[in-house]
DRENPA-3360 file (N, C-alpha, C; in nm, 2 decimals, always signed):
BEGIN
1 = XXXXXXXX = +0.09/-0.12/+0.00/+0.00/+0.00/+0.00/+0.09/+0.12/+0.00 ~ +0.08/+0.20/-0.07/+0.19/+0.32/-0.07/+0.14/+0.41/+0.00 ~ +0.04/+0.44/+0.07/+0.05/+0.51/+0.19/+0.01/+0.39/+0.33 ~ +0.08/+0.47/+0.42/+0.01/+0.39/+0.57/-0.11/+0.43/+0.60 ~ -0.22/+0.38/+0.69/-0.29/+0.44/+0.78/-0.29/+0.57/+0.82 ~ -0.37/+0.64/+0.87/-0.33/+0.76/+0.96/-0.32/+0.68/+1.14 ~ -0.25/+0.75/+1.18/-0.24/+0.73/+1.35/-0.45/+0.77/+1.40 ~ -0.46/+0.72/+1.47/-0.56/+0.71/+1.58/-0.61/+0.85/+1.62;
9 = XXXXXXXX = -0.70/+0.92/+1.63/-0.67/+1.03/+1.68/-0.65/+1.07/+1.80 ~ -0.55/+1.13/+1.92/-0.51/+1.12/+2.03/-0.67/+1.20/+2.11 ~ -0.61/+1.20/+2.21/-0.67/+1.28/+2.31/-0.68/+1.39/+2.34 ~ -0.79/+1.46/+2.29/-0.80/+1.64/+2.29/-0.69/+1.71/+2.45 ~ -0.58/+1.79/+2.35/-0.48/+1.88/+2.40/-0.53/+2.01/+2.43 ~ -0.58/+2.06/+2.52/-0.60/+2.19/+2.50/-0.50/+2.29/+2.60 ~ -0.45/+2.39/+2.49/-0.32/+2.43/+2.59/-0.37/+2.55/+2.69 ~ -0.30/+2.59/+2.82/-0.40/+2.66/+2.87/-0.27/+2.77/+2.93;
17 = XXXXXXXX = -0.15/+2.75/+2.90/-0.03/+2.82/+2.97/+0.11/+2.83/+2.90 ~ +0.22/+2.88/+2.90/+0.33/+2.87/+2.82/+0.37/+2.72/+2.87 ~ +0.47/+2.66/+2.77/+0.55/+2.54/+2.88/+0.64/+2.52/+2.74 ~ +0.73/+2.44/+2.83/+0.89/+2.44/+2.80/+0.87/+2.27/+2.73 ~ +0.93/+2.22/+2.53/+0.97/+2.12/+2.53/+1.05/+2.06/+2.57 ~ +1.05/+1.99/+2.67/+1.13/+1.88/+2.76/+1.16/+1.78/+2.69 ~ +1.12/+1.71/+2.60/+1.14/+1.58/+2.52/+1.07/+1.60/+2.40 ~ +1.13/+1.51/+2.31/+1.10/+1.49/+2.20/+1.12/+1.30/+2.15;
25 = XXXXXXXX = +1.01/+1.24/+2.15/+1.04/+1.09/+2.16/+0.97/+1.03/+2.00 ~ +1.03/+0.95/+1.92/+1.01/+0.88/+1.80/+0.87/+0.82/+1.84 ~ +0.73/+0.75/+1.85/+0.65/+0.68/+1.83/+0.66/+0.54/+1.78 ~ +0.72/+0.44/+1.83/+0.72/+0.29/+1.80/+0.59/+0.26/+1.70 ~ +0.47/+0.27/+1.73/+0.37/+0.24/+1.68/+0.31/+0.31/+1.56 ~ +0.39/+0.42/+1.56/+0.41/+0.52/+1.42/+0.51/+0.63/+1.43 ~ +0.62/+0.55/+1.33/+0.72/+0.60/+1.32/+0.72/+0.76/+1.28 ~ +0.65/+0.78/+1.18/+0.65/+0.91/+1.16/+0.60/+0.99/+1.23;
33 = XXXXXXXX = +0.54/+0.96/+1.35/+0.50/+1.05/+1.43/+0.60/+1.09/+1.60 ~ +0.56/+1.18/+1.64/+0.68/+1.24/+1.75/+0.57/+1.26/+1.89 ~ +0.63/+1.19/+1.97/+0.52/+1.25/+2.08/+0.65/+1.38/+2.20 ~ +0.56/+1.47/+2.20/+0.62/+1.61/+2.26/+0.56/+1.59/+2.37 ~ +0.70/+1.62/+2.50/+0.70/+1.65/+2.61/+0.66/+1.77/+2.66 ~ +0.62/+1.84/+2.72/+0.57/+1.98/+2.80/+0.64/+1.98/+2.96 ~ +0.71/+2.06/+3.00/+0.73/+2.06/+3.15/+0.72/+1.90/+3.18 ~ +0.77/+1.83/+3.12/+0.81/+1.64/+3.17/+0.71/+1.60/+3.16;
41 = XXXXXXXX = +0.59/+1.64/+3.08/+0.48/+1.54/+3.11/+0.42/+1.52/+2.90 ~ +0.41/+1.41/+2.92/+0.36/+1.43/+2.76/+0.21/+1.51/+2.72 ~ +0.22/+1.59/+2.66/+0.13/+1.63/+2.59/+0.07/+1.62/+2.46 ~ +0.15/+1.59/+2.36/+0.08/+1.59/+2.25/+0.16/+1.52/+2.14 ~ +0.13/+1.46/+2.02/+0.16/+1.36/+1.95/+0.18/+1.44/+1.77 ~ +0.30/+1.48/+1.72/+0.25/+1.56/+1.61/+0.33/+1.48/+1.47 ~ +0.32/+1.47/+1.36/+0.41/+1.43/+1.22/+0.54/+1.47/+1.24 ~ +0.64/+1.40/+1.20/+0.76/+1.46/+1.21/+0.77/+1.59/+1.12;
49 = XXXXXXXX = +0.73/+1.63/+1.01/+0.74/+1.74/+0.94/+0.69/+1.85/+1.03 ~ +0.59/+1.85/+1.11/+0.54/+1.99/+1.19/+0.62/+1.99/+1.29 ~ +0.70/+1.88/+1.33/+0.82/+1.96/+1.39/+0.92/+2.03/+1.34 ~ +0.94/+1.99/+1.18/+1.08/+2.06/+1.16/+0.97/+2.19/+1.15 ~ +0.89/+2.21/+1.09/+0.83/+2.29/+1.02/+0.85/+2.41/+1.14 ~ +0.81/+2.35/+1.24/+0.81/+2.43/+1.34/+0.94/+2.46/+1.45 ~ +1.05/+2.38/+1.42/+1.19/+2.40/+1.47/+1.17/+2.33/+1.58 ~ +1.07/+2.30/+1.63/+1.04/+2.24/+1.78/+1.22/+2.13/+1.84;
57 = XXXXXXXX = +1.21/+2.16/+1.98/+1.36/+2.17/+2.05/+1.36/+2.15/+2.16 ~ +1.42/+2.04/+2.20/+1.46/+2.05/+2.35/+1.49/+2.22/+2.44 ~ +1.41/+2.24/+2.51/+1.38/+2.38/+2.61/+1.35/+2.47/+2.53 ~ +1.25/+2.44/+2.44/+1.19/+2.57/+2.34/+1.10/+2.61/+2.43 ~ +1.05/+2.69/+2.43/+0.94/+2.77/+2.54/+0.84/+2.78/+2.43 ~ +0.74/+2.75/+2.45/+0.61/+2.73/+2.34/+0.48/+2.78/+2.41 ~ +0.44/+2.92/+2.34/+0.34/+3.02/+2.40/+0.20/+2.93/+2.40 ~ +0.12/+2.96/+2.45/-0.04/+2.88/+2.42/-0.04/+2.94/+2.25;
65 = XXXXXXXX = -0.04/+3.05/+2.20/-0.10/+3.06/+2.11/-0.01/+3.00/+2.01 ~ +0.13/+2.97/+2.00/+0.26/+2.84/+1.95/+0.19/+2.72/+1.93 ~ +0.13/+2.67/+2.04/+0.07/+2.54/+2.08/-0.02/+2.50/+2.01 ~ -0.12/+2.59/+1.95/-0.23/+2.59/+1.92/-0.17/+2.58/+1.76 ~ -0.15/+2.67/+1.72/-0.05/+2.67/+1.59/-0.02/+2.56/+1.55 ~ +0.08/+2.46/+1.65/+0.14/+2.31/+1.63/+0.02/+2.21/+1.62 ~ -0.08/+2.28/+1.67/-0.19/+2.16/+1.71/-0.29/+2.18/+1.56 ~ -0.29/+2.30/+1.52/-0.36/+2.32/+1.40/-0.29/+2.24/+1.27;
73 = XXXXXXXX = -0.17/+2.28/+1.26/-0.11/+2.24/+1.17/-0.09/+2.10/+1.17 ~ -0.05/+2.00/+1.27/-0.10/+1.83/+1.27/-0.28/+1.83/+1.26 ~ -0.35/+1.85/+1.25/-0.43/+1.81/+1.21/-0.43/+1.80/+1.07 ~ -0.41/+1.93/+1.01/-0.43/+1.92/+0.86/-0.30/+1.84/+0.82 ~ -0.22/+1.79/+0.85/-0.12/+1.72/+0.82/-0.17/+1.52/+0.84 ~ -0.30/+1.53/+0.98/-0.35/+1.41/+0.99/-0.47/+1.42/+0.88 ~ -0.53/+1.51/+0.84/-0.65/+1.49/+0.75/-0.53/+1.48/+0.59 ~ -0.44/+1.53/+0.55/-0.37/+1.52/+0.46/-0.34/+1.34/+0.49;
81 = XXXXXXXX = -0.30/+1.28/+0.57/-0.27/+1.14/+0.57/-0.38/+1.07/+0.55 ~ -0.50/+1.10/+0.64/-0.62/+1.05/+0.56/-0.65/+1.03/+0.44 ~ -0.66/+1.10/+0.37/-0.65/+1.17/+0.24/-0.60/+1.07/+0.15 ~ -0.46/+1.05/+0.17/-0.38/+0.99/+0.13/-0.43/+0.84/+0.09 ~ -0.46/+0.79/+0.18/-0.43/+0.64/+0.25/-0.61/+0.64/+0.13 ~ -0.69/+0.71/+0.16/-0.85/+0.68/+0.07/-0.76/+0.69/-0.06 ~ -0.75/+0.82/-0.12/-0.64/+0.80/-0.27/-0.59/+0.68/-0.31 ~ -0.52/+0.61/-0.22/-0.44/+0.50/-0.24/-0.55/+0.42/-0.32;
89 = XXXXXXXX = -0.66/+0.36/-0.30/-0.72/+0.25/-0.36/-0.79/+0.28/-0.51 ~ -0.81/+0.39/-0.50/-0.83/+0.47/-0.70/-0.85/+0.61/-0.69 ~ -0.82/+0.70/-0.78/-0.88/+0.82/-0.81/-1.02/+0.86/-0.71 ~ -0.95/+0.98/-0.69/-1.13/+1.06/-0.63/-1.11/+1.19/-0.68 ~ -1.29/+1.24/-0.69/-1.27/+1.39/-0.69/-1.22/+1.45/-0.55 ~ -1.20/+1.60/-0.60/-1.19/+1.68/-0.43/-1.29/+1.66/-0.37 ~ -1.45/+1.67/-0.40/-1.50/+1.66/-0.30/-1.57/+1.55/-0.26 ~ -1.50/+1.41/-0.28/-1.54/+1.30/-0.29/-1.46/+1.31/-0.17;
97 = XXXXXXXX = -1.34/+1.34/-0.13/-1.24/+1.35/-0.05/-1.25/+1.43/+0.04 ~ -1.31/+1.58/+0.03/-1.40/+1.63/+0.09/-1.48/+1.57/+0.23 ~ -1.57/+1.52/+0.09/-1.70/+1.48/+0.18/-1.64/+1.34/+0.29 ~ -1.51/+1.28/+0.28/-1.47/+1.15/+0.36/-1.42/+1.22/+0.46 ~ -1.34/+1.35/+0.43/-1.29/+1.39/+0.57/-1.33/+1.43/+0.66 ~ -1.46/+1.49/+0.61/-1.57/+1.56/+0.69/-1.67/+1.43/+0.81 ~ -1.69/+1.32/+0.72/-1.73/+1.19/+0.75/-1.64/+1.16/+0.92 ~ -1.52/+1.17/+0.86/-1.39/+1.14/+0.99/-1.39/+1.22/+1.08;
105 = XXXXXXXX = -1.45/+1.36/+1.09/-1.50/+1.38/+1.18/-1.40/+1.54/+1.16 ~ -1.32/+1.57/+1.08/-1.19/+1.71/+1.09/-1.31/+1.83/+1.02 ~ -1.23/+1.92/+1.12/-1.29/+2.08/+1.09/-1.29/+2.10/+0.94 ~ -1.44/+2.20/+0.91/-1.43/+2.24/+0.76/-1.31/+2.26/+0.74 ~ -1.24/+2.36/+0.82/-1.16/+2.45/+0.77/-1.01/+2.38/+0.71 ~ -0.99/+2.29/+0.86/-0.90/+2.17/+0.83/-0.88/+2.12/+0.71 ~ -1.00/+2.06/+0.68/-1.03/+1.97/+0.54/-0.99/+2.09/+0.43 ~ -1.05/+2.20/+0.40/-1.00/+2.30/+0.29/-0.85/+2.28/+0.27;
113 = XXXXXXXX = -0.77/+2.31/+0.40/-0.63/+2.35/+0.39/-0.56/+2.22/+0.37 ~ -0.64/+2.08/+0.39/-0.58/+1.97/+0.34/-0.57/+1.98/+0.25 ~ -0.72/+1.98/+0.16/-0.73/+2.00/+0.02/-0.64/+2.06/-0.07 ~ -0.64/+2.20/-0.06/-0.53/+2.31/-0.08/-0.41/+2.24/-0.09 ~ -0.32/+2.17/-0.02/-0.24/+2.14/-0.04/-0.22/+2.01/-0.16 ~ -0.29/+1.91/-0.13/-0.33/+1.81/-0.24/-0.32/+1.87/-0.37 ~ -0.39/+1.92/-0.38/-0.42/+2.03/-0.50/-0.29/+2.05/-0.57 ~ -0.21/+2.11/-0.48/-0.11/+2.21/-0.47/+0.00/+2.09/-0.50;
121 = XXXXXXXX = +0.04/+1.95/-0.43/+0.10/+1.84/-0.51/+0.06/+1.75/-0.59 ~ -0.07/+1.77/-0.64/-0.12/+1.72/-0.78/-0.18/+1.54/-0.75 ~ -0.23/+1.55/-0.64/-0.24/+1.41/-0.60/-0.44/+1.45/-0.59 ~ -0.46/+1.56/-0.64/-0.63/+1.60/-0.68/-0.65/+1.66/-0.76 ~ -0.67/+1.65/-0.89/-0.69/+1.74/-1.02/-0.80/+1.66/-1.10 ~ -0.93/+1.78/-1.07/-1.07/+1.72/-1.05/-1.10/+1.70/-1.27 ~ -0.98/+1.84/-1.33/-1.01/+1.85/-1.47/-0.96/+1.69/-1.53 ~ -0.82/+1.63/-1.43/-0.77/+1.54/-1.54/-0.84/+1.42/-1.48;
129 = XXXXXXXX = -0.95/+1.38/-1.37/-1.02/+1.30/-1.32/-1.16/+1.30/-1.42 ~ -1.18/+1.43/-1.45/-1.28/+1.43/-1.58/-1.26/+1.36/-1.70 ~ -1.11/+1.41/-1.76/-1.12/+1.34/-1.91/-1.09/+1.21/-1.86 ~ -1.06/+1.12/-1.78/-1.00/+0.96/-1.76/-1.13/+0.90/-1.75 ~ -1.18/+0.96/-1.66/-1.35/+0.90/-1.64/-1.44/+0.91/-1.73 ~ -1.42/+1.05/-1.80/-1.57/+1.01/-1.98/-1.48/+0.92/-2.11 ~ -1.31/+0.92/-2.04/-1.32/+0.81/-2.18/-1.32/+0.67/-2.16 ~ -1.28/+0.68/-2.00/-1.27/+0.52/-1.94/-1.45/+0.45/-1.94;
137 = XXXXXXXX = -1.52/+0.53/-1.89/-1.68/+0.52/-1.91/-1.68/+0.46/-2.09 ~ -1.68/+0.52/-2.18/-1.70/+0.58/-2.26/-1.72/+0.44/-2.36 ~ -1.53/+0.40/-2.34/-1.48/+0.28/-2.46/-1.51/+0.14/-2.35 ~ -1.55/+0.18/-2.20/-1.57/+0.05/-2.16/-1.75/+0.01/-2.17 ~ -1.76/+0.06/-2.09/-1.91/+0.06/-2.02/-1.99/+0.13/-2.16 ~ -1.93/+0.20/-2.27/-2.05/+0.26/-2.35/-2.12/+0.34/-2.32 ~ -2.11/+0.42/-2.23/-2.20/+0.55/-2.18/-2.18/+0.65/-2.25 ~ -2.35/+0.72/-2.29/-2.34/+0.86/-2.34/-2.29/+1.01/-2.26;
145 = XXXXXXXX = -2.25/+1.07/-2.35/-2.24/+1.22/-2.26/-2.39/+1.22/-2.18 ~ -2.46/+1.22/-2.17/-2.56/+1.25/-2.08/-2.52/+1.19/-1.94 ~ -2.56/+1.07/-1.94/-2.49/+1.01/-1.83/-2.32/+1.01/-1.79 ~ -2.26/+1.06/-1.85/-2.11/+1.10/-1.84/-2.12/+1.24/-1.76 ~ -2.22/+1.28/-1.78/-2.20/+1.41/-1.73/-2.27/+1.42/-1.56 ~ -2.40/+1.34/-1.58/-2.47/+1.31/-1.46/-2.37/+1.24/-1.37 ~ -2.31/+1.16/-1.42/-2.20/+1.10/-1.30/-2.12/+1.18/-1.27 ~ -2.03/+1.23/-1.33/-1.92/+1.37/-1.29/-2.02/+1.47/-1.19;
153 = XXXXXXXX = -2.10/+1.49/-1.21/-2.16/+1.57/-1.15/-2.18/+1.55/-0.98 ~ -2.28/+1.37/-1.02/-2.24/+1.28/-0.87/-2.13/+1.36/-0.75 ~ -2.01/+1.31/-0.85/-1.90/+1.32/-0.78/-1.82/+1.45/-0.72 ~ -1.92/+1.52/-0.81/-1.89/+1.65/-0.71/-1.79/+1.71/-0.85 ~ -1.76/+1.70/-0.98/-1.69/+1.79/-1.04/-1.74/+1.89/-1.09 ~ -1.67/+2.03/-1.08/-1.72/+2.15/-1.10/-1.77/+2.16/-1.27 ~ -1.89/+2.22/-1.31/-1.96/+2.15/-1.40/-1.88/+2.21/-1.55 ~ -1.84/+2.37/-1.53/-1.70/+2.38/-1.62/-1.63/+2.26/-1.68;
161 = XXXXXXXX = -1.55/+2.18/-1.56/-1.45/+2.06/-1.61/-1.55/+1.92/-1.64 ~ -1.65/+1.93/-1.59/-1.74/+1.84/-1.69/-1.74/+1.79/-1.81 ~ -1.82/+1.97/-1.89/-1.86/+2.04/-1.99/-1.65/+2.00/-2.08 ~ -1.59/+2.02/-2.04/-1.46/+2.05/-2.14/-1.42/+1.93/-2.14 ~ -1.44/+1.82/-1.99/-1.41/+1.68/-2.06/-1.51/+1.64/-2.18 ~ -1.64/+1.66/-2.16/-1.71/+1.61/-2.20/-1.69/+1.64/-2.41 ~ -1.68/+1.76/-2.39/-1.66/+1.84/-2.52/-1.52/+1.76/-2.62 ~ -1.41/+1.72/-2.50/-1.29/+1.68/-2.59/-1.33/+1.51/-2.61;
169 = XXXXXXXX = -1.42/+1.48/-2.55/-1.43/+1.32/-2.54/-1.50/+1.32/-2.73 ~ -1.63/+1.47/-2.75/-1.68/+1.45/-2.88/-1.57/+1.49/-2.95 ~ -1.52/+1.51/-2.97/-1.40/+1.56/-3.05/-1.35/+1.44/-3.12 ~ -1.31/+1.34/-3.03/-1.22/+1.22/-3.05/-1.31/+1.11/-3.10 ~ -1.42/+1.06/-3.03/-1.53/+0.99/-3.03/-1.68/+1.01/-3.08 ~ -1.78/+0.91/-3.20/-1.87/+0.97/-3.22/-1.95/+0.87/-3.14 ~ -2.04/+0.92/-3.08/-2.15/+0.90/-2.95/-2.23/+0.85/-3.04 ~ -2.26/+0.87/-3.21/-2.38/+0.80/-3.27/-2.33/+0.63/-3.31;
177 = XXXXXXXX = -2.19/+0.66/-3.34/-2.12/+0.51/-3.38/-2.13/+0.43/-3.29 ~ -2.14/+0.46/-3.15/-2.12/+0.41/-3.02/-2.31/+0.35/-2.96 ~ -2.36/+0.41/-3.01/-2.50/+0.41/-3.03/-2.56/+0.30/-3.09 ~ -2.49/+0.34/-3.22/-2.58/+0.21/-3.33/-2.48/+0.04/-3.28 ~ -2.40/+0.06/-3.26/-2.34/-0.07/-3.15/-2.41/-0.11/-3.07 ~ -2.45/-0.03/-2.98/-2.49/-0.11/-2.84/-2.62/-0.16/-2.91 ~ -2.70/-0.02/-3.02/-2.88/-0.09/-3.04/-2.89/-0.21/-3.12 ~ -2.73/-0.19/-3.19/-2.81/-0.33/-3.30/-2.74/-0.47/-3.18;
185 = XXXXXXXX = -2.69/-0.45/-3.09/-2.68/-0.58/-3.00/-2.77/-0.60/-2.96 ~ -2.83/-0.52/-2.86/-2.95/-0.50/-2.81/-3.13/-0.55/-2.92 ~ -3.12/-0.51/-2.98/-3.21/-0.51/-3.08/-3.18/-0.65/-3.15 ~ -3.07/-0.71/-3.13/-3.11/-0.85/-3.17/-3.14/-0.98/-3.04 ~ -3.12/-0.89/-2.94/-3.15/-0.99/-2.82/-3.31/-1.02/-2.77 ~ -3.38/-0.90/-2.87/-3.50/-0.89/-2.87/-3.59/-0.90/-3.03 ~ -3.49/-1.07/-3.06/-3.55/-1.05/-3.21/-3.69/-1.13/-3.17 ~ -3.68/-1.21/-3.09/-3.84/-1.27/-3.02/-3.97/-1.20/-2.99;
193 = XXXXXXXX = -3.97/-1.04/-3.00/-4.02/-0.95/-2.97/-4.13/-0.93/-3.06 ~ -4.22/-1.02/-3.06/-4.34/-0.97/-3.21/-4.38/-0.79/-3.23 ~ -4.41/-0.77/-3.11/-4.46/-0.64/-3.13/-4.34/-0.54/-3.16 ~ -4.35/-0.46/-3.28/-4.24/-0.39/-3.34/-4.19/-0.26/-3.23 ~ -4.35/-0.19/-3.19/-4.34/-0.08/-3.14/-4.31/-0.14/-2.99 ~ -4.31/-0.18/-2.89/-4.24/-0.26/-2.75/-4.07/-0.28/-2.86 ~ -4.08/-0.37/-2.90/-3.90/-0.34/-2.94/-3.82/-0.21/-2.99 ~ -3.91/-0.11/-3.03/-3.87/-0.02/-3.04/-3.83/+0.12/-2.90;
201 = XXXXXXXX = -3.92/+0.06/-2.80/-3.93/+0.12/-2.65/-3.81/+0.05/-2.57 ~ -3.80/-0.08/-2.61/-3.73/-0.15/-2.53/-3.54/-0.08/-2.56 ~ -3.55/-0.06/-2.70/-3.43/-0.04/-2.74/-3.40/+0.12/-2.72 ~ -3.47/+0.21/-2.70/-3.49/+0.32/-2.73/-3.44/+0.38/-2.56 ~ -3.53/+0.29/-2.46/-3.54/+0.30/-2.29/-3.41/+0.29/-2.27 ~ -3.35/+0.17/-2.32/-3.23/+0.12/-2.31/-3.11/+0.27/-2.33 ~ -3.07/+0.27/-2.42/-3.02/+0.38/-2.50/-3.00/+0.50/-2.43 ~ -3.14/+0.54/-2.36/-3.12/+0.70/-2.33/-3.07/+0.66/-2.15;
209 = XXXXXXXX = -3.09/+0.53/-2.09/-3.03/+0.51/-1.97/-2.91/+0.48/-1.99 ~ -2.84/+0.48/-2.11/-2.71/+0.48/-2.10/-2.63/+0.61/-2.13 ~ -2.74/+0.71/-2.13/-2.66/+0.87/-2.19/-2.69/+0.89/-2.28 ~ -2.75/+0.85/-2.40/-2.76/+0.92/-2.54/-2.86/+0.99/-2.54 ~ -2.84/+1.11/-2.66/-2.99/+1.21/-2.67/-3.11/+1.17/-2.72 ~ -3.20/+1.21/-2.68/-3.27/+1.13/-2.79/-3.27/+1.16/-2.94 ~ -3.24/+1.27/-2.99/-3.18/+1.24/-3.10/-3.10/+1.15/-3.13 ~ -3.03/+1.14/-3.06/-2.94/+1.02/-3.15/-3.01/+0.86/-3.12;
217 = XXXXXXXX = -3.10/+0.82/-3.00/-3.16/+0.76/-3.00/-3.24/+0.73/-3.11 ~ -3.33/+0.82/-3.16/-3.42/+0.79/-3.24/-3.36/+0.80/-3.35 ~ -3.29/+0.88/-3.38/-3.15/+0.83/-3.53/-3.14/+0.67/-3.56 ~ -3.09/+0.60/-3.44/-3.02/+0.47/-3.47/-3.12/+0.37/-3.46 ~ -3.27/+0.41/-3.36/-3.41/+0.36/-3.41/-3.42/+0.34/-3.49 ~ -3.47/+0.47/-3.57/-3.54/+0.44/-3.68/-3.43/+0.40/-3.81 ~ -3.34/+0.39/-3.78/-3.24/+0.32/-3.89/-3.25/+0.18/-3.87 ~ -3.23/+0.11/-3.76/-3.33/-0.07/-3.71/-3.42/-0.08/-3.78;
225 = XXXX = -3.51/+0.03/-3.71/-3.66/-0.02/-3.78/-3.68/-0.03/-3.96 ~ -3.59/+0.02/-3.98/-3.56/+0.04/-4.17/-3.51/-0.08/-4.24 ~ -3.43/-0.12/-4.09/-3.36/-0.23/-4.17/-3.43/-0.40/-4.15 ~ -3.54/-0.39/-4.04/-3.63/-0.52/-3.99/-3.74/-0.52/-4.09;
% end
């Protein structure tokens, strides 16, 4: 798995006075994490990066409002590992990822500034999640832009990067060629079908729950029906 888990979430720190780091100890149970000392007593558990980030140091004197700072910043560094570790199993939109962190229980705000950073290392780019999904949809499954678009949408992609995957997918691909495929499969699995007009519903119903317009539906219709 190319990311770990995230750690557990500790036990609410709330700082209430200055105090002095006394220790700084590795975490056996997660390496990447550091549990900080306060005046000899442990207080709080942060990523190793928000310590450098933060220079944190044997006899650093760390204000309440320092503390809070360190404490902000491991969170979004815990909702960033979250993050991570969902990513790991396929592609998501942002707010697919969004909506999981929120689930886990981390502040809106938290979750933004995870986001933000994702973004920002390219491990969330909702435009190139667009074009992979209407062509991966497209040449597998047979789905029209209609439903290409209803699903992106699902997922939370902003309807701009929809619209432009959707636009380069016609560019490359004709949705009617794609059409008359699936009806004349379709339309022969219903050659038992005495009644013309029921096979023409059946094939037609079919068609527009897979995304097509009905223009193009009734295009590749009534080209069947020409040819039965």
């Amino acid at each position: 798995m190319p990311f770990p888990p995230p750690a557990a979430p500790p036990a609410r720190f709330e700082p209430t006075r200055p105090a002095t780091v006394t220790r700084l100890v590795a975490q056996e149970r997660h390496p990447d994490r550091v549990s900080v000392f306060l005046d000899g007593a442990f207080a709080f558990g942060v990523y190793r990066d928000v310590v450098i980030e933060f220079g944190l140091h044997r006899g650093q004197v760390l204000s309440v409002e320092a503390q809070r700072r360190i404490l902000a910043a491991d969170q979004i560094r815990r909702a960033r590992s979250r993050a991570l570790h969902y990513l790991a199993h396929r592609a998501r939109t942002t707010e697919e990822v969004r909506r999981k962190l929120l689930q886990s229980g981390f502040e809106a705000a938290v979750v933004e500034a995870a986001l933000d950073r994702l973004v920002e290392l390219g491990y969330l780019d909702d435009a190139a999640y667009a074009r992979a999904y209407v062509r991966g949809r497209f040449r597998s499954r047979g789905y029209g832009p209609a439903r290409l678009r209803s699903e992106l949408m699902r997922r939370g992609v902003p309807r701009s990067m929809v619209e432009a995957a959707v636009q380069e997918l016609l560019e490359e691909e004709d949705p009617i060629e794609a059409a008359r495929a699936q009806a004349r499969r379709r339309w022969a699995r219903l050659a038992r079908e005495a009644d013309l007009r029921r096979r023409r519903k059946k094939v037609s119903d079919f068609l527009l729950r897979r995304g097509f317009t009905y223009d193009t539906v009734r295009r590749v219709v009534d080209e069947l029906d020409a040819e039965a």
